[in-house]
N, C-alpha and C positions, 0 to 999 in steps of 0.2 A: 551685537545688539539685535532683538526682534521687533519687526516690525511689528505693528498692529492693523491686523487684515479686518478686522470687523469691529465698530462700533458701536455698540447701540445703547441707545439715548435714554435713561433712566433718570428718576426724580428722585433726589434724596428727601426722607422728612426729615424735618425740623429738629433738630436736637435739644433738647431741654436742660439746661444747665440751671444748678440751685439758683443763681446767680440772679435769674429773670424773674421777673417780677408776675406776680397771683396770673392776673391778667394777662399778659404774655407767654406766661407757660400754659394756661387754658388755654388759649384759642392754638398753642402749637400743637397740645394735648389732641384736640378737637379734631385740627387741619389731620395732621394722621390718623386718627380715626375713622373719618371722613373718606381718605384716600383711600388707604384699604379695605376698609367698604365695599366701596366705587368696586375699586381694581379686584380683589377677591369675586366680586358680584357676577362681572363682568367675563373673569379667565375659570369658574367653578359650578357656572348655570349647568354647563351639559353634564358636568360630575354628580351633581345634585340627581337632576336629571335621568342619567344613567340607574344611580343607587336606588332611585321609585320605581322604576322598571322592572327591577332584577331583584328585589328584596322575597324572600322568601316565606319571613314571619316579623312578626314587631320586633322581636328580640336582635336578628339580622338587620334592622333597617336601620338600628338604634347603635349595633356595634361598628356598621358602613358610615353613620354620620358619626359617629364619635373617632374611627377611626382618620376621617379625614379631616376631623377638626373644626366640623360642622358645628356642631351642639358638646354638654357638658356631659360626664359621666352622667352627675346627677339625675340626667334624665331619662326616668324610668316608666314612665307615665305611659298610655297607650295613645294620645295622639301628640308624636313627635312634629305634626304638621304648624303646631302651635309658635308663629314669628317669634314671640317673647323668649322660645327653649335655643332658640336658634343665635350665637354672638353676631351672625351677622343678620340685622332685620331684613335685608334685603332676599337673602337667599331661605332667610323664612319664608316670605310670600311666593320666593318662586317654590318654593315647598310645598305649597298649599294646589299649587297649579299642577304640579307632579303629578300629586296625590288623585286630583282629579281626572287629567292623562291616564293615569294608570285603570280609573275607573270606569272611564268611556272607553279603554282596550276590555276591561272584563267584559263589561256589556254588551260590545260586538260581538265576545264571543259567545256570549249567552242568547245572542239574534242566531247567529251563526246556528247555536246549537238547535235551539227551537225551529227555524225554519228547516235543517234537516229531518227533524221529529215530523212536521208538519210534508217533507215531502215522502219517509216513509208511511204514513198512516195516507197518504195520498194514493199512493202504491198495494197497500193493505186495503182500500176501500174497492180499488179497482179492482184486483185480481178477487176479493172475499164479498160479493155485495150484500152476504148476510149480516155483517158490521159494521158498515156502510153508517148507520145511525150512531151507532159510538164512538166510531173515528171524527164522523162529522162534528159531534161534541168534544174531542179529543184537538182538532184541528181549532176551533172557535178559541178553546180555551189558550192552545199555543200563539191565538192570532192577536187575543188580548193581553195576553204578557211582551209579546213583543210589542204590540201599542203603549204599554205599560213603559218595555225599555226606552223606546224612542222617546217618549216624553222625557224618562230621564236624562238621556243623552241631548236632549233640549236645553235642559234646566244645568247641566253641566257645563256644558257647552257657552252658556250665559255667564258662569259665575268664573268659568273662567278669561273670557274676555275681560270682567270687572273687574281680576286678580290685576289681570294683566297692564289695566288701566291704572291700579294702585300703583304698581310697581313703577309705573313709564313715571306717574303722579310722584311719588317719592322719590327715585332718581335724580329727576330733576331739581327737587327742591333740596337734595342733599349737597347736586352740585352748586348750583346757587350757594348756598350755604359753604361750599368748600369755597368759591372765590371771595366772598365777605367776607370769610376768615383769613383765604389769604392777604388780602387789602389790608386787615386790617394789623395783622403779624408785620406786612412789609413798613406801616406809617409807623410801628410802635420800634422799628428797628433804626429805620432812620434819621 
């Protein structure tokens, strides 16, 4: 006979037999709903995550969420960020935070880019001082797009703390809601 070197502690759902009644197959219905949710949400953020980072075009970002069982075929639309395309809402709105991640990386790199612009035309004023007056309007303009970015990166930056507050906000109220329902699965059983 083998021994059993490792346990680990798992939750069965509910099973729903024809047998149960409207009411108590709903809220079992629910209860696992609920749970995988939770649990999905919980072991599939940094997969999500990963897939906004590395996506190449809409087309790729739609066959990486469909591949892992993110979202529906169906969905062909160009903003897959949309929680409703997504089965689980939760890793909808961490979708939405991705997206935005991904965008304050673009934008870095577009400071990145412009401040290098900014320190060759730096370089082109010194060594050339008969362009001196072009670069210097050449430079203004790179100084105002990157004021341009940074505000974006502000405003990004903001919406996604709010995501993130959604997200904490609904979590919570889902678990709430998974122990209600279990309470109430357990009084209907006994």
């Amino acid at each position: 006979m083998k021994l059993i070197k490792k346990y680990k502690f798992f939750k069965e759902k509910y099973q729903i037999p024809n047998t149960d009644a409207p009411e108590l197959s709903s809220d079992k219905s629910t209860f696992n709903d609920l749970e995988f949710n939770i649990l999905q949400y919980n072991q599939k953020k940094n997969v999500v995550q990963n897939i906004y980072m590395t996506y190449t075009d809409q087309q790729d970002l739609i066959n990486k969420l469909f591949n892992q069982k993110f979202i529906n075929k169906k969905t062909t639309s160009t903003t897959t960020t949309d929680p409703k395309k997504f089965l689980n809402p939760l890793l909808g709105l961490w979708a939405q935070v991705c997206e935005k991640m991904r965008a304050i990386k673009d934008i870095q790199d577009k400071i990145s880019s412009e401040q290098d612009t900014i320190d060759q035309k730096q370089d082109l004023a010194s060594q050339n001082p008969g362009v001196a007056d072009s670069t210097n309007q050449d430079i203004k303009s790179s100084n105002d797009k990157i004021s341009d970015y940074k505000s974006q990166l502000s405003q990004l930056n903001t919406d996604i703390t709010d995501l993130e507050n959604q997200i904490r906000i609904k979590l919570q109220k889902m678990k709430v809601e998974l122990s209600i329902t279990r309470d109430r699965i357990n009084k209907s059983i006994s």
